[in-house]
N, C-alpha and C positions, 0 to 999 in steps of 0.2 A: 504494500500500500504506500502510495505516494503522499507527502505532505498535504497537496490537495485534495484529497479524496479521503484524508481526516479530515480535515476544516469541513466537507461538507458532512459528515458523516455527524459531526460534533455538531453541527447547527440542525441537522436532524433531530437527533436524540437531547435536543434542547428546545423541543417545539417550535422552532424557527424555520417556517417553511415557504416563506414567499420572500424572494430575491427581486431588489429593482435594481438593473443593471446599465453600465455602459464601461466595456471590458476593451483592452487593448493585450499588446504583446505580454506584458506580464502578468494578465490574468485568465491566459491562453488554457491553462491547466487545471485553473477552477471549473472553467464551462464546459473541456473534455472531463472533468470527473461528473458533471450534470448527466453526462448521458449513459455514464457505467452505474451510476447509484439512483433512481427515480427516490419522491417523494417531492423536490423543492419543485415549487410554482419560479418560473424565472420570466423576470417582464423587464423588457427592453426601453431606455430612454434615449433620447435621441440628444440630448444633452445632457450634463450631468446635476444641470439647475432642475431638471423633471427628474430625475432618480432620486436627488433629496428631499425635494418638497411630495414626493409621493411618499417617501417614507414619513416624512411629518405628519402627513394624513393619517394614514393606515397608523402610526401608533398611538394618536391622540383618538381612534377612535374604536382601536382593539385594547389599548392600554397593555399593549406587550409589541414586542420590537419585531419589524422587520430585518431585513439586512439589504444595503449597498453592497456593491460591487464597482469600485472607482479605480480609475487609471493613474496610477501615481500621481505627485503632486498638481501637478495640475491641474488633472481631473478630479482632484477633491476641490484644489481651490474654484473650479467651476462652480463647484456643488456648497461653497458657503456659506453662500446669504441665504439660502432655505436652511442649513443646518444651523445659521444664526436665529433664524426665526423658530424651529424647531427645539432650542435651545431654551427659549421663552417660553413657549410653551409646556414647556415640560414633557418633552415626548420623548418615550423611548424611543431609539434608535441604534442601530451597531452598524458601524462602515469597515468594511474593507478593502484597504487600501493596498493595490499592489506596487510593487516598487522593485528598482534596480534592484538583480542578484546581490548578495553580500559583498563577494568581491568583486564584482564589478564597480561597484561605486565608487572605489577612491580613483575608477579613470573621469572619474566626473563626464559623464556622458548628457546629451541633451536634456533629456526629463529627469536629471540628477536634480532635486530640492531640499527645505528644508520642511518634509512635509509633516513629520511628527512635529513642529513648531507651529506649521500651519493647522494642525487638526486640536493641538491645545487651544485655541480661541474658543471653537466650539462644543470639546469637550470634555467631560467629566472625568473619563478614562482614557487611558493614549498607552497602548506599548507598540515597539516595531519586535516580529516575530525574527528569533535568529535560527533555529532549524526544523527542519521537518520533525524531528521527534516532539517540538513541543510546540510547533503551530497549534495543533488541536486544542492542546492545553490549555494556550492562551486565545482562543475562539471561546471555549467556554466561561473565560474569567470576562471574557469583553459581555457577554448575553446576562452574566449574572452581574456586571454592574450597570447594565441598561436596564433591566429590571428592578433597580435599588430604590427606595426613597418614592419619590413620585414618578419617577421615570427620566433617563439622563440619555446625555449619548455616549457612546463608548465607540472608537477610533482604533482598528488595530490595523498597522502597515504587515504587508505580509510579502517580502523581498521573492522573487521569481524562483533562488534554488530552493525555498522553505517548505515551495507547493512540488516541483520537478524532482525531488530530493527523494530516493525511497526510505523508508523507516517511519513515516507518518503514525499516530497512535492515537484512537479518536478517543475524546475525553466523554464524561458525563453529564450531565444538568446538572448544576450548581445552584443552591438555594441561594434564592433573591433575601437582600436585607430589607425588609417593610421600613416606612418614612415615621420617625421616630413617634413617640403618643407623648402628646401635650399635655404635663404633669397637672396631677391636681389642684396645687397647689397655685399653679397658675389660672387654673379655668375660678377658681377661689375669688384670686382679685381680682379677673375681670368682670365677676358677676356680681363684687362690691360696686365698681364702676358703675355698672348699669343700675345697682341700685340707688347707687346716693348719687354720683357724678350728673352733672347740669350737660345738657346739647352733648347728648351721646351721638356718633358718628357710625357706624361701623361698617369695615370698607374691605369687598370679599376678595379673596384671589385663589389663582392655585390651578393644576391641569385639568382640574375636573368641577365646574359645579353645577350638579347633578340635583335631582329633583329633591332628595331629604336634603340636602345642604341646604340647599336653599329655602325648604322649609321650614326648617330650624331657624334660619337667620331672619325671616322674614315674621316666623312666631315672635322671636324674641325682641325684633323691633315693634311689632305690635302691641305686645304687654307691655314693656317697658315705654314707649314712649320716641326710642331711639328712631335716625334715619339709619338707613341701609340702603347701600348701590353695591355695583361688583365693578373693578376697576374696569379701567377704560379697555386695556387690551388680554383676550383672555382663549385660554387654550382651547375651549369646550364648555357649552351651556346646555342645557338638557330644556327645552321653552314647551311653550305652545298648551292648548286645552287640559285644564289638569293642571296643572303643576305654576309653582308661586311666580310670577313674571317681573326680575327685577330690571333695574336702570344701569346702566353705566353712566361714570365719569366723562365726562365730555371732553373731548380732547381739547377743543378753544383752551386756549388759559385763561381767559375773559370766563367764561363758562363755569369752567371747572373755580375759580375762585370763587364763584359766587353761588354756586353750590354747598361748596364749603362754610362761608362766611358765618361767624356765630361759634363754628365749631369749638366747645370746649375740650371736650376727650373724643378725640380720633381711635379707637380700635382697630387693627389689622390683625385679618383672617387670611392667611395665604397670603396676602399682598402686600407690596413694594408701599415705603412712603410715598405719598402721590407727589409727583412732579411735573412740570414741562416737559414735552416733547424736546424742545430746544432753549436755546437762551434768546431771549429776544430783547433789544434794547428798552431799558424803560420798565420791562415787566420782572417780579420775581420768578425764581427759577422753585421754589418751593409753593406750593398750591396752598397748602393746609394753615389757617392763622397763626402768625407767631406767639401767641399766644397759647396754643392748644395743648394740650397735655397728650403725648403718643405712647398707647399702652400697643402691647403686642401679643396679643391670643394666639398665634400661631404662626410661625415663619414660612415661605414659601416653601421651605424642604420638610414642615411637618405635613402629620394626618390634621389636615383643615377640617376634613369630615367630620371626625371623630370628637374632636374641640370644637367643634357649633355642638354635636350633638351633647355633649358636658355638659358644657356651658347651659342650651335649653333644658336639662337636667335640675340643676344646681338651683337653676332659677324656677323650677315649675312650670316651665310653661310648655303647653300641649301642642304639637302642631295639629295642623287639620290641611286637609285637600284641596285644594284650589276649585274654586267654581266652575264650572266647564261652560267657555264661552261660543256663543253663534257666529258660526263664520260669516264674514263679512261677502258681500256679493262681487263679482268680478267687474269693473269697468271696463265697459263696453263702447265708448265712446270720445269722442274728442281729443284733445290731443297729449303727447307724454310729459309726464309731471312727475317727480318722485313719490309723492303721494298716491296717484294714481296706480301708479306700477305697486307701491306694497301692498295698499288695500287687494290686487287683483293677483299675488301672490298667496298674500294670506288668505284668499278664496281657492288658489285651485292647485295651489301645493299640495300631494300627495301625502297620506298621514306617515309619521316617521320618514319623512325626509330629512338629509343632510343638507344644510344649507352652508356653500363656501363662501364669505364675503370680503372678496377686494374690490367692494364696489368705490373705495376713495371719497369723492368728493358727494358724485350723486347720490350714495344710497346714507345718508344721512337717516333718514325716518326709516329705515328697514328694518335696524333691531327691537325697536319699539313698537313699528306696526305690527312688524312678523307675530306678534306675541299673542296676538288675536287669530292665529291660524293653527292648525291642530297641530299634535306633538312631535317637535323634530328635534334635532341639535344642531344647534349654529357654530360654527370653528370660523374663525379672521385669522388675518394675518397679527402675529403678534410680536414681532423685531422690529418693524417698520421697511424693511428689505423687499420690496417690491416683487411681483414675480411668482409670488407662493399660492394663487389664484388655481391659475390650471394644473398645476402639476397635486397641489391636495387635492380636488377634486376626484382626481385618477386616484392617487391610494386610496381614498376614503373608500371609492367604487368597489377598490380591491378587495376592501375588507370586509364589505359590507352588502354582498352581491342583493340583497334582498330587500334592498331600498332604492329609492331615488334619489341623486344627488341634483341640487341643485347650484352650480356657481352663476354669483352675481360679479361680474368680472369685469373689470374699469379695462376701456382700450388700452393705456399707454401701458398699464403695468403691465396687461396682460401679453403683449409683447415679447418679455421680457421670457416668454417661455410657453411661447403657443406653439412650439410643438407636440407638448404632451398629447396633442389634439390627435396624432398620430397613433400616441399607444393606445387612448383611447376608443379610438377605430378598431384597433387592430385586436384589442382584450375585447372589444364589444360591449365595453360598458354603462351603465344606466343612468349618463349623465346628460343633464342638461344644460347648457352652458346657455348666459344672456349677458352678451360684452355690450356693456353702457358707450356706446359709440357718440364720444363730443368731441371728437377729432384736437384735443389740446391737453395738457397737464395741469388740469383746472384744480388742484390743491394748490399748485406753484405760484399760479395766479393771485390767489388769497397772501400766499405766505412772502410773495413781495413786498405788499401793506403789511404784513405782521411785523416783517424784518426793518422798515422803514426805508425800502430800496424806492429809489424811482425811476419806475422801468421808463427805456425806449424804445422805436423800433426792434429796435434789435434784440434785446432782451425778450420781448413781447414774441418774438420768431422764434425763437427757444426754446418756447412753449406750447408750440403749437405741432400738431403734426399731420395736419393738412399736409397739400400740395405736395408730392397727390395723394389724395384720401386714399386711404388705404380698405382695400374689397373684402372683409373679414369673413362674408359669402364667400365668395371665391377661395380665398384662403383655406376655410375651413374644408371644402370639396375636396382640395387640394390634398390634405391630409385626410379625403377619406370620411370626412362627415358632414351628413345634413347638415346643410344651413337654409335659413332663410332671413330674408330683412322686415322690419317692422317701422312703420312711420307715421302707425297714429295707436291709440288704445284697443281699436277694434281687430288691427291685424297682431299686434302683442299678443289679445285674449286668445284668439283661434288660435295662434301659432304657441301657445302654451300649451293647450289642450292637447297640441296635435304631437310635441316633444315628450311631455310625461307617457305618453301614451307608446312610447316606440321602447322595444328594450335595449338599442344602443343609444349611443350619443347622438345629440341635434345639439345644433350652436342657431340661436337668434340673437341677429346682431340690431339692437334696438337703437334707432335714433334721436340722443337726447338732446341734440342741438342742431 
């Protein structure tokens, strides 16, 4: 047995059976062992920006890791900004990265890098493997700390002779470390908080918040008096008929301060003290009042769950069901509005659908409309790395063959990696894609005035990506999938009906400007 053909053998017998790949010369030996050993599901990216962001997908919504297959460092560095975003998230993830044989790298040959420096940005774990006898070994240490805590990424290079090398020895499953449990002693003081502390705040975070979470948190704002939102960007929300519908933090920093404003005791559940996006001249870079008192119920790497459910404990207080709401009717008329388009979402979304949202600038009212449509889970992008649109879509599909996905996907970002559009074809998967076509980089526009620039011509050209528009119909054919255009509400509504209803993919390219 060859090096390679442990590593696959070790990611078998670790429950890890779906591969998003894009393989070169040195990981020639892993895809010859795919066809001596069945079990792994192997799915092709045509970049290595859609092999990561599929894998962000697919583990934020199986909550156990998939595995990449990446082309030495460069082809990880490809694959960054979705493993940056994925990183936020909280998603499991394991990359393998193949790289120069051992001794070949001190000839310093082309794709020679520094990519174990480069895969430390993104993750949690990082070893480069040194032979075939203990590839395997270290295959199964990377699955058992992508499985750790709330879910991380783990990074293992694996050098060309480690896989060609005979003596390979496949390892075991390895038990996952659970995310540590938020002592009593703490759930104690926060539930003094709520009870004596004036302008309680409590502000949720974390990979998961799922339907008791949130009904916990939404009980214990109700008894007590507290407000409760879930921060602005967030890995996984469980929404819809049924289940408790919170707010996020508004990105604006205008917004978001004044949401705030009053706050005496801020509490964090899973979440980040809130801040700006950026720094902007003139504004604070801190959201929450100087004033405010910041207590911390549970850190992003605890059990969040576990700590609302305490906490609702401690303080008595019961949760109950959510009311189950009347869907809204589909707009059939006039012309496209963000508004328009949620309300007719949140009518003819499919129940348990997945909804992807890089919708950016236009889908403003989506997660708040959505919330009036039956029970789904919304995943965003959550690093701010542009791009993570289509390529989650596909993992999410992957994982999840018995739903509908739906991505709400901004032209520019989506750009950035509309080729997934191709696997998507190609897996036949049950997505529906609806690119927000305004032909410009209409957050860029806003965050001129934020920043205090004063565009010109030219600056203004920069932003735009017109001339010549770009055929996202065509495009999409192109790789293979239904498309069609939309340019008022009435051909939106049909042309919704008629994508849910297909079991691969359809792209409608909606025009919002």
């Amino acid at each position: 047995m060859n090096g390679a053909e442990s590593l696959v053998r070790t990611l078998l017998a670790s429950d890890v059976r779906t591969c998003f790949a894009n393989p070169g010369t040195s990981e020639m030996h892993f895809v010859a062992a795919l066809d001596r050993i069945p079990g792994m599901r192997c799915i092709l990216g045509l970049t290595e920006s859609v092999v990561t962001g599929a894998a962000d997908g697919f583990g934020r919504m199986m909550r156990d890791p998939a595995v990449t297959l990446l082309h030495c460092g460069p082809g990880l560095a490809n694959g960054l900004s979705n493993l940056h975003n994925a990183r936020r998230a909280q998603a499991p993830v394991v990359n393998i990265v193949g790289d120069q044989a051992t001794y070949h790298q001190k000839m310093d040959p082309p794709l020679a890098s520094d990519a174990i420096g480069w895969a430390r940005g993104v993750s949690a774990w990082t070893r480069s493997a040194t032979t075939s006898v203990t590839v395997g070994r270290d295959a199964a240490a990377a699955i058992q700390a992508a499985r750790s805590g709330n879910g991380q990424i783990a990074t293992l290079l694996a050098p060309a002779d480690t896989c060609w090398d005979e003596g390979g020895v496949p390892a075991e499953k390895l038990t996952a470390l659970p995310p540590p449990t938020v002592p009593a002693h703490r759930v104690r003081e926060i539930a003094n908080v709520f009870r004596n502390g004036e302008s309680v705040f409590l502000l949720l975070g974390g990979p998961l918040l799922d339907e008791q979470l949130l009904a916990n948190a939404k009980a214990i704002a109700s008894v007590t008096g507290a407000k409760v939102m879930a921060q602005t960007f967030n890995g996984r929300v469980e929404r819809g008929h049924g289940r408790a519908a919170i707010a996020r933090m508004p990105y604006s920093v205008d917004q978001a301060i004044a949401v705030l404003a009053g706050t005496r005791n801020l509490v964090l559940a899973g979440s980040a003290i809130p801040a700006a996006p950026f720094a902007y001249p003139g504004k604070p870079g801190a959201l929450a009042p100087d004033d405010a008192t910041i207590h911390v119920l549970a850190r992003p790497d605890e059990n969040v769950a576990q700590a609302l459910s305490a906490l609702a404990e401690e303080l008595s207080v019961t949760t109950s069901i959510a009311s189950e709401m009347k869907r809204p009717e589909a707009v059939t008329a006039g012309g496209i509005s963000a508004e328009a388009v949620t309300q007719t979402l949140a009518a003819l979304m499919p129940e348990d659908s997945i909804i992807i949202d890089e919708s950016v600038s236009f889908g403003r009212p989506f997660f708040n409309g959505l919330s009036s449509g039956p029970r789904h889970d919304w995943l965003q992008i959550t690093g701010g790395a542009i791009g993570n649109g289509f390529p989650m879509a596909t993992g999410a599909a992957v994982a999840c063959p018995g739903r509908r996905v739906i991505a709400l996907q901004a032209d520019g970002a989506g750009l950035f990696t509309v080729q997934s559009l191709w696997t998507q074809a190609r897996e036949k998967l049950a997505v529906t894609t609806v690119v927000l076509s305004n032909r410009k980089y209409q957050i860029l526009l806003g965050e001129l005035a934020n920043v205090g620039a004063n565009p010109g011509r030219t600056a203004l050209d920069m932003l735009d990506i017109g001339r010549p528009d770009i055929d996202w119909v065509g495009l999409a054919r192109a790789f293979g999938v239904e498309a069609a255009k939309a340019g008022n509400m009435e051909q939106f509504t049909d042309l919704l009906q008629t994508a849910n209803e297909r079991s691969g993919p359809f792209l409608i390219e909606l025009m919002t400007a």
